[in-house]
BATIPA-305962 format. One record per residue (C-alpha): residue number from 1; residue in three letters; x, y, z. Coordinates in nm, 3 decimals, decimal comma, padded with zeros to 5 digits. Last residue first. Layout:
REM BATIPA-305962
+--------+-------+---------+---------+---------+
! drenti ! zakol !       X !       Y !       Z !
+--------+-------+---------+---------+---------+
!    NUM !   Ala !       X !       Y !       Z !
...
+--------+-------+---------+---------+---------+
This chain:
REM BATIPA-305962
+--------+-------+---------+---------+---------+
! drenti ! zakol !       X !       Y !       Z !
+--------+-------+---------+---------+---------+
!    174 !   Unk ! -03,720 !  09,895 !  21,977 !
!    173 !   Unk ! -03,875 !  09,800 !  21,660 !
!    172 !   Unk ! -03,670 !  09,558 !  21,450 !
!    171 !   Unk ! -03,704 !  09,530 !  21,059 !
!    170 !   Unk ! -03,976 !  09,428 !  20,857 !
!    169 !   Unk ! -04,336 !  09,457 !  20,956 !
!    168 !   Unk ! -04,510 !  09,182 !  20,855 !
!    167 !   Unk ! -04,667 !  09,102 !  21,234 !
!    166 !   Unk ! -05,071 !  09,215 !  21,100 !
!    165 !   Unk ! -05,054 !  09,468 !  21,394 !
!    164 !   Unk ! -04,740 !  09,593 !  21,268 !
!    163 !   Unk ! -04,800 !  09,610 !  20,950 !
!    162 !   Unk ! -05,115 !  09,772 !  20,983 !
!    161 !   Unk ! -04,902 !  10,032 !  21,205 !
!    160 !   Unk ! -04,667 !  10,112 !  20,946 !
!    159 !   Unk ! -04,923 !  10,133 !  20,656 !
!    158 !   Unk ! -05,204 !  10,413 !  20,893 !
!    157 !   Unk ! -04,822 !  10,577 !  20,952 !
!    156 !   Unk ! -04,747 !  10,651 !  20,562 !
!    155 !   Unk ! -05,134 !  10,703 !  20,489 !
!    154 !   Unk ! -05,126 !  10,985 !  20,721 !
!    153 !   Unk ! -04,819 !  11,142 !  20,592 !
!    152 !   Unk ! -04,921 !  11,140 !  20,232 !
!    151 !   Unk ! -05,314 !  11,218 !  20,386 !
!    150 !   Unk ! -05,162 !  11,552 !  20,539 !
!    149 !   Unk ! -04,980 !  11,623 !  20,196 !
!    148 !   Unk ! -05,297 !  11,607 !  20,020 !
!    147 !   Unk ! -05,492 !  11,832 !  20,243 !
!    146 !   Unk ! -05,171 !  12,076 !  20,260 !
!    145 !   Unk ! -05,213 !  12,070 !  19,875 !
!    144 !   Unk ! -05,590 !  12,197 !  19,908 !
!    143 !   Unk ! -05,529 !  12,423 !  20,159 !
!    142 !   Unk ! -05,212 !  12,594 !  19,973 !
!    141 !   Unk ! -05,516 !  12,602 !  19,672 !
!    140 !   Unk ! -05,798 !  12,768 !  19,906 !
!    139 !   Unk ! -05,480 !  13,072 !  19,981 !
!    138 !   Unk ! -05,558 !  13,128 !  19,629 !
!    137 !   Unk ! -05,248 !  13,173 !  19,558 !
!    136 !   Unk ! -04,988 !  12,897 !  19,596 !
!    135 !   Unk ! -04,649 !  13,019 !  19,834 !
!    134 !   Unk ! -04,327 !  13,114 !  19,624 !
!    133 !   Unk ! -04,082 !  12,933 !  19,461 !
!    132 !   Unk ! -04,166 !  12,565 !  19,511 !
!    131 !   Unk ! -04,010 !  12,298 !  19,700 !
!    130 !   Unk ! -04,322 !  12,108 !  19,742 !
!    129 !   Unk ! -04,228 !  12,067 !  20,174 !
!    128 !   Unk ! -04,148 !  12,409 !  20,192 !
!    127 !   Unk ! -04,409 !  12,616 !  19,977 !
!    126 !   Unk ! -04,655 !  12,376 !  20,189 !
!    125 !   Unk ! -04,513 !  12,452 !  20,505 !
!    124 !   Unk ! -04,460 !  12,847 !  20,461 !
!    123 !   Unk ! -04,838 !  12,800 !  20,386 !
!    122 !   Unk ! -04,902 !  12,628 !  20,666 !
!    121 !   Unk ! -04,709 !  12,879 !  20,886 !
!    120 !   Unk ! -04,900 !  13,203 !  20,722 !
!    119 !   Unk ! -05,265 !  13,022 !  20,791 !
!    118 !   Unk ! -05,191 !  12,997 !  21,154 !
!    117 !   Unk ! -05,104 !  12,686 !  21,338 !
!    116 !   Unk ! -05,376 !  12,552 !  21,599 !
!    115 !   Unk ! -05,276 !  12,184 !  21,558 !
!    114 !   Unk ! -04,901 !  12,212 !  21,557 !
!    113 !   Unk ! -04,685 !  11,975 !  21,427 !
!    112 !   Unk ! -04,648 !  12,204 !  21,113 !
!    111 !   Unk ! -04,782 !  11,988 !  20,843 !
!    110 !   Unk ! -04,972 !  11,682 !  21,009 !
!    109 !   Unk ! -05,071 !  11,860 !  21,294 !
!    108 !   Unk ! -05,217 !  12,152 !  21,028 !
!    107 !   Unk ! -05,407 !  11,879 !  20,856 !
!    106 !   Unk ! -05,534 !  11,727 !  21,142 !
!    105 !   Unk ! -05,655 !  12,095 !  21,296 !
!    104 !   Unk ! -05,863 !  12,163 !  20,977 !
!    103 !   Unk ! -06,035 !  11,795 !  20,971 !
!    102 !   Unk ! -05,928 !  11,536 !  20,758 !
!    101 !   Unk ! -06,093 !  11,312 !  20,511 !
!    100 !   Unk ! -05,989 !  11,040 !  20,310 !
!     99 !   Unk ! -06,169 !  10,932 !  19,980 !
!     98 !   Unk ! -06,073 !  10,636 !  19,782 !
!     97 !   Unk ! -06,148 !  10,737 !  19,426 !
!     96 !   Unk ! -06,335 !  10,552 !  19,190 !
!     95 !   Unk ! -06,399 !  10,866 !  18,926 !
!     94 !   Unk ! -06,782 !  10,854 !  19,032 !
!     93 !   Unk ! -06,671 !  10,867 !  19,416 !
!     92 !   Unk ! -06,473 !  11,189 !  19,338 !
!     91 !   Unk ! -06,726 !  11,374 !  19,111 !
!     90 !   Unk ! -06,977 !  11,248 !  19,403 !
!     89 !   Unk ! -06,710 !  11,389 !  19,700 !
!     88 !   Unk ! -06,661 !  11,729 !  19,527 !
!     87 !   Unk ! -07,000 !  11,801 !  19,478 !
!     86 !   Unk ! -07,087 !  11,710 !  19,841 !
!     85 !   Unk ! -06,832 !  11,960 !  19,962 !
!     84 !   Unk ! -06,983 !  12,229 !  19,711 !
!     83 !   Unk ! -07,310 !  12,145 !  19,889 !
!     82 !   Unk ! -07,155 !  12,241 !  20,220 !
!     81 !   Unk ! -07,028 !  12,498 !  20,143 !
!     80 !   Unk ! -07,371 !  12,662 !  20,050 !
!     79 !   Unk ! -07,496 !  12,521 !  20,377 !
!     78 !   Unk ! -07,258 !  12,639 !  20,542 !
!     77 !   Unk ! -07,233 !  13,003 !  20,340 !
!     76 !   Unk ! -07,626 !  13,023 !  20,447 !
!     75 !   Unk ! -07,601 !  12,923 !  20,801 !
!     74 !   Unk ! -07,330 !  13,181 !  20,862 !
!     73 !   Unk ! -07,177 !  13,108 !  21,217 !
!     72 !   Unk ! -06,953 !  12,858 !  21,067 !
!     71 !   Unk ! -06,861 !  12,538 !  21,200 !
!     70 !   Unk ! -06,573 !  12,353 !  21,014 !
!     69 !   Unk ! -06,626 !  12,155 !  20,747 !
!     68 !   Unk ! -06,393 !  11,856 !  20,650 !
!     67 !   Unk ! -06,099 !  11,873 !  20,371 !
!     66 !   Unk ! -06,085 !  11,655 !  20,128 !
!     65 !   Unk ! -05,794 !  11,384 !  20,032 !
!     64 !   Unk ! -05,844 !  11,216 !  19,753 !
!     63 !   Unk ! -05,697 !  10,844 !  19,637 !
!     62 !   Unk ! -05,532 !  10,759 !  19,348 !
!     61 !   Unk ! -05,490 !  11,027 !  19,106 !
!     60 !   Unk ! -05,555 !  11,036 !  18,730 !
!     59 !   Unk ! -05,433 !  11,382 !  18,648 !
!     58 !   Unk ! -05,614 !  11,452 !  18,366 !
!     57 !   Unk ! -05,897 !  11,278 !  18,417 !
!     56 !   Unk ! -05,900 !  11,366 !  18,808 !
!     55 !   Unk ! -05,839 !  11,750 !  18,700 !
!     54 !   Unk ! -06,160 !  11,700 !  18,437 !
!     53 !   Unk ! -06,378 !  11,531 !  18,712 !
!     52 !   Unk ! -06,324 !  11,881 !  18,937 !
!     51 !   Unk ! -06,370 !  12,094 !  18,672 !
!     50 !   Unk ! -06,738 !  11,952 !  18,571 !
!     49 !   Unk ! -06,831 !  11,898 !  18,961 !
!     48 !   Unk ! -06,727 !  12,232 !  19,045 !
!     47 !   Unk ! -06,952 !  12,396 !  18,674 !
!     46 !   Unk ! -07,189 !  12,200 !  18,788 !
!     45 !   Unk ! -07,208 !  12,297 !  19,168 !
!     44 !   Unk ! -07,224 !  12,696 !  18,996 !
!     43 !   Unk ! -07,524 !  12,595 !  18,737 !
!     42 !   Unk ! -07,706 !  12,469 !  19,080 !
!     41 !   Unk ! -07,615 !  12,794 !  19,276 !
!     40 !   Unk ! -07,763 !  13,038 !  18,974 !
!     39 !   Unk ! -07,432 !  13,248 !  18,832 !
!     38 !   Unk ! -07,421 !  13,568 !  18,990 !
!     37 !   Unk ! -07,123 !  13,506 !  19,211 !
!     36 !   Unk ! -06,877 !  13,322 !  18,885 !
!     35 !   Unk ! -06,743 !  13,034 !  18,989 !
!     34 !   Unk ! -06,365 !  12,929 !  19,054 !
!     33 !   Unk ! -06,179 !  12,594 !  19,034 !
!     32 !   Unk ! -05,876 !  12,680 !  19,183 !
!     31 !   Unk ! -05,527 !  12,579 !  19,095 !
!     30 !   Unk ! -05,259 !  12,268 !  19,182 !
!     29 !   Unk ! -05,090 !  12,026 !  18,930 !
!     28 !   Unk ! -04,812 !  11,786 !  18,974 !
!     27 !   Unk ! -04,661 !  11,932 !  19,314 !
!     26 !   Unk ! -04,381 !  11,701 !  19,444 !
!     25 !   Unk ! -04,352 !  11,521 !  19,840 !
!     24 !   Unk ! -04,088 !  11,361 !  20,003 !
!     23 !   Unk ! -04,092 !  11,031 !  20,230 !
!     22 !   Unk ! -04,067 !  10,761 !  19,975 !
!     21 !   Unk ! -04,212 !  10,969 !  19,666 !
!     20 !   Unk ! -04,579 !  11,108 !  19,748 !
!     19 !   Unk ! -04,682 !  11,283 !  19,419 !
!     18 !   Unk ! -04,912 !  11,551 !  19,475 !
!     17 !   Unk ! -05,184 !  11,743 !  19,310 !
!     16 !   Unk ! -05,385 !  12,018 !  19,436 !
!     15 !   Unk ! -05,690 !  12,163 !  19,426 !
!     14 !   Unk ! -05,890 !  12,455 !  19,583 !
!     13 !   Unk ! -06,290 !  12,525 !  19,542 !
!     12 !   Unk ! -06,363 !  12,870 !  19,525 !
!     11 !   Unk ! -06,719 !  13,026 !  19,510 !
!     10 !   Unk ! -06,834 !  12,708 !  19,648 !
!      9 !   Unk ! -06,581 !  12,584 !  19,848 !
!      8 !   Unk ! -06,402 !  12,278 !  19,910 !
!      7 !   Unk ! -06,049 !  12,212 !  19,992 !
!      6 !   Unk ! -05,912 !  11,938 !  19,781 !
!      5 !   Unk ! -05,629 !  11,754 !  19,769 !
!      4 !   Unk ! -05,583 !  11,498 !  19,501 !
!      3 !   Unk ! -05,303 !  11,232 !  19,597 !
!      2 !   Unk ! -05,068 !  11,012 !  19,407 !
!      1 !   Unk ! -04,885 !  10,755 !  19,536 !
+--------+-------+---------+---------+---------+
């Protein structure tokens, strides 16, 4: 399977690219999509929505996985967020992706076991699990490819238990 993550931002909006492989994980393509602080906000959700649909062409994924807000005390950078959150779900939705969407402390359960991990042990997890030489920069791209790793793993046990509850499970459970 292969997953977009994405953790959205306006000024920086983080990708990444995985391959889910049985139970391990490789990095196809992971970056930022950056904009520039004095271009006008609508020219700036373009220029997202423009990079975003070019990774998907390129990459042709199967389903995204997209990080959910968290409050913020600054209305404006919300807001702002926000909208480069929307962005990222229409360039998504028009490119027939299944969206999934996790919060902050799901995706850090999903790679450390630990909800309220810090940014360092995530990272450590992502440079880990992608066996790569060194942790992504822009700390938005590690996001992004802990997003799609947290829906590998999610997807994995949503399968098992559908099986289960549909009886086609194969194998014993004890």
């Amino acid at each position: 399977m292969r997953i977009l993550g994405i953790d959205p931002g306006y000024a920086i909006l983080g990708y990444g690219v995985v391959d889910k492989i049985g139970n391990k994980f490789r990095a196809c393509d992971y970056g930022a999509i950056t904009t520039d602080k004095d271009m006008p906000m609508p020219l700036r959700l373009e220029a997202l929505y423009d990079g975003l649909r070019e990774i998907i062409e390129e990459q042709r994924p199967e389903v995204a996985s997209i990080e959910q807000l968290y409050f913020n005390n600054n209305a404006k950078t919300a807001i702002n967020v926000g909208q480069a959150r929307g962005v990222a779900v229409l360039a998504c939705i028009k490119a027939g992706l299944e969206i999934a969407e996790y919060t902050p402390l799901q995706i850090k359960q999903a790679l450390v076991g630990y909800g309220r991990a810090d940014k360092k042990q995530v990272q450590f997890m992502v440079k880990t699990m992608l066996n790569l030489k060194e942790v992504p920069k822009p700390d938005d791209t590690a996001d992004a490819l802990a997003a799609a790793i947290c829906h590998g793993h999610s997807s994995e046990s949503a399968n098992i238990m559908e099986q289960i509850k549909n009886g086609t499970l194969k194998g014993r459970i004890r």
